[in-house]
C-alpha positions, 0 to 999 in steps of 0.5 A: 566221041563227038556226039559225047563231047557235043552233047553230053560233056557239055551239060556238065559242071564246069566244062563251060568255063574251061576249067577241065581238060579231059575228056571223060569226066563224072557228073560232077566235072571231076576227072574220073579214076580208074576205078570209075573208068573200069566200071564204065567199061564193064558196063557198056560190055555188059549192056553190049551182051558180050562175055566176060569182064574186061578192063582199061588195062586189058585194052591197053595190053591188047593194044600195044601187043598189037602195035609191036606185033603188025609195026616193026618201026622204033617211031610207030612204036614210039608214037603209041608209047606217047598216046597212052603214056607209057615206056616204050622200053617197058613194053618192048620188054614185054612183047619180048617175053611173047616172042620168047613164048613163041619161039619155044613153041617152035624150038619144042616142036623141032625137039620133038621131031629130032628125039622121035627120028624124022630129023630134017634134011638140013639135020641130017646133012650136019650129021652126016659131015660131022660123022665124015670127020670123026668116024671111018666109013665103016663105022658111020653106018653102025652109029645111025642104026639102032641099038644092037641087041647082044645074044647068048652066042654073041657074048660067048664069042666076046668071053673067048676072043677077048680071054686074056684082056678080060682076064688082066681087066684092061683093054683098049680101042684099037685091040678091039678093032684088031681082033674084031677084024680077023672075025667074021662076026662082028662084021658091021658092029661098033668097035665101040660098042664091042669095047663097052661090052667086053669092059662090062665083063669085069665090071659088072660081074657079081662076085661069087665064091671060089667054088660057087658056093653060098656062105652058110650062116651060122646056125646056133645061137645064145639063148636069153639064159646063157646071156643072162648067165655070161653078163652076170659072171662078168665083173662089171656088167655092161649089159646094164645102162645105168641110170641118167642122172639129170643136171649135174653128171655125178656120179654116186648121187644116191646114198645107200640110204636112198637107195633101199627108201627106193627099193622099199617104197617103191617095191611094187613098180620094181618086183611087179608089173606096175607101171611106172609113171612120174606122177605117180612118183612124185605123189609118192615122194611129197607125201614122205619126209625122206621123200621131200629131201630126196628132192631138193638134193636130185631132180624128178628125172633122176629119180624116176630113171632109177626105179626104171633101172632098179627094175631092169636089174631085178628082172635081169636076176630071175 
């Protein structure tokens, strides 16, 4: 710094005259921004041969990472927030977020080693109080073993001391603990436990018959002749949708008149397996007078939803 400031900021223009005050300047005695300042830096790094790209911001950040992390004091703090003008409530807020990050290393840590079972002593001893006040003696010792695997034999003693309460669905604690006590074999097991096992019996026990019996389904079936044959013996068959009439929902939009124009003209999309496509409808009706009056009274999409209807009728009367 003091060779730069001996040397070569005093060759610049402007210096002489003590018109500038910072330190760092261009060839032209101009203050430097920071986009010159950034070039500067990544080309005394690169002349340097380190790697990577750094920047002003990058050394400002490290800077005040470091302050916070090594000085505890409000003035040494205070006194770097006034070095490189900035808020100090700014970067306290900050370092508060890598103080966070490092914490929740710490609480993961210590989750983990809850969940997998090497609790801490401090752990165990306020499990152990606590258990001392909410479990009798006979039971704290079932709550820190593992889960208890239940046997044919084991539900088949459940189903025949507890008959009667699976049987009116209803059973409380301290039957369990009752009955438990006069039976040998559950001796260590959680009333609890043997509570959720014998509710478990009405609950999520699948539903069959009275004999044990499947339904049977029935094994006839309509064929395509006899449903054609019943809709067409009704009176008003509603086994046919009649067609969408597009804007205005009147009924009775076509004249007996219309309709056999229809039939007639477009027998060929009704009585065989021409498709039925509106282009081609429309190409039709334009080119008949009656065609071009059908039209202006009904929309395209009424009339093409009546060809498709007109078929669906005449199929259904083979």
């Amino acid at each position: 710094m003091g060779i730069f400031v001996k040397k070569v900021r005093c060759k610049l223009p402007g210096v002489a005259d003590g018109h500038s005050e910072r330190v760092f300047l261009s060839w032209n005695g101009e203050p430097l921004k920071s986009s010159q300042i950034n070039k500067a830096i990544k080309s005394v790094w690169k002349k340097a041969g380190m790697e990577g790209s750094p920047s002003s911001t990058l050394f400002r950040k490290s800077a005040v990472s470091k302050v916070h992390t090594t000085c505890h004091s409000n003035e040494e703090q205070g006194n770097l927030a006034d070095l490189m003008a900035h808020n100090i409530d700014t970067a306290r807020k900050f370092y508060h977020l890598q103080e966070k990050s490092k914490s929740s290393v710490k609480a993961s840590k210590q989750l983990r080693t809850v969940m997998r079972g090497n609790i801490s002593e401090k752990c165990e001893q306020g499990k152990s109080n606590s258990s001392d006040k909410s479990l009798p003696a006979s039971e704290e010792s079932v709550s820190k073993t593992s889960r208890f695997q239940w046997t044919a034999e084991m539900e088949e003693l459940i189903k025949n001391v507890f008959k009667d309460e699976i049987e009116n669905k209803a059973v409380t604690i301290q039957d369990v603990r009752e009955k438990i006590s006069h039976h040998p074999q559950f001796t260590g097991l959680n009333p609890k436990s043997v509570l959720d096992k014998v509710r478990a019996q009405w609950r999520f026990r699948r539903s069959t018959t009275t004999e044990g019996q499947l339904v049977s389904l029935p094994a006839d079936e309509e064929s395509l002749h006899q449903c054609i044959s019943r809709s067409l013996s009704q009176d008003n068959s509603s086994e046919i949708i009649p067609p969408t009439i597009s804007g205005a929902g009147v009924r009775g939009v076509f004249s007996e008149g219309d309709l056999e124009d229809i039939r007639l003209h477009f027998s060929d999309m009704i009585r065989k397996s021409l498709p039925i496509r509106k282009q081609n409808v429309k190409e039709a009706l334009e080119k008949e007078q009656w065609g071009n009056n059908l039209l202006k009274k009904v929309t395209l999409d009424t009339i093409f939803n009546r060809i498709k209807y007109e078929r669906r009728v005449h199929r259904s009367s083979k």
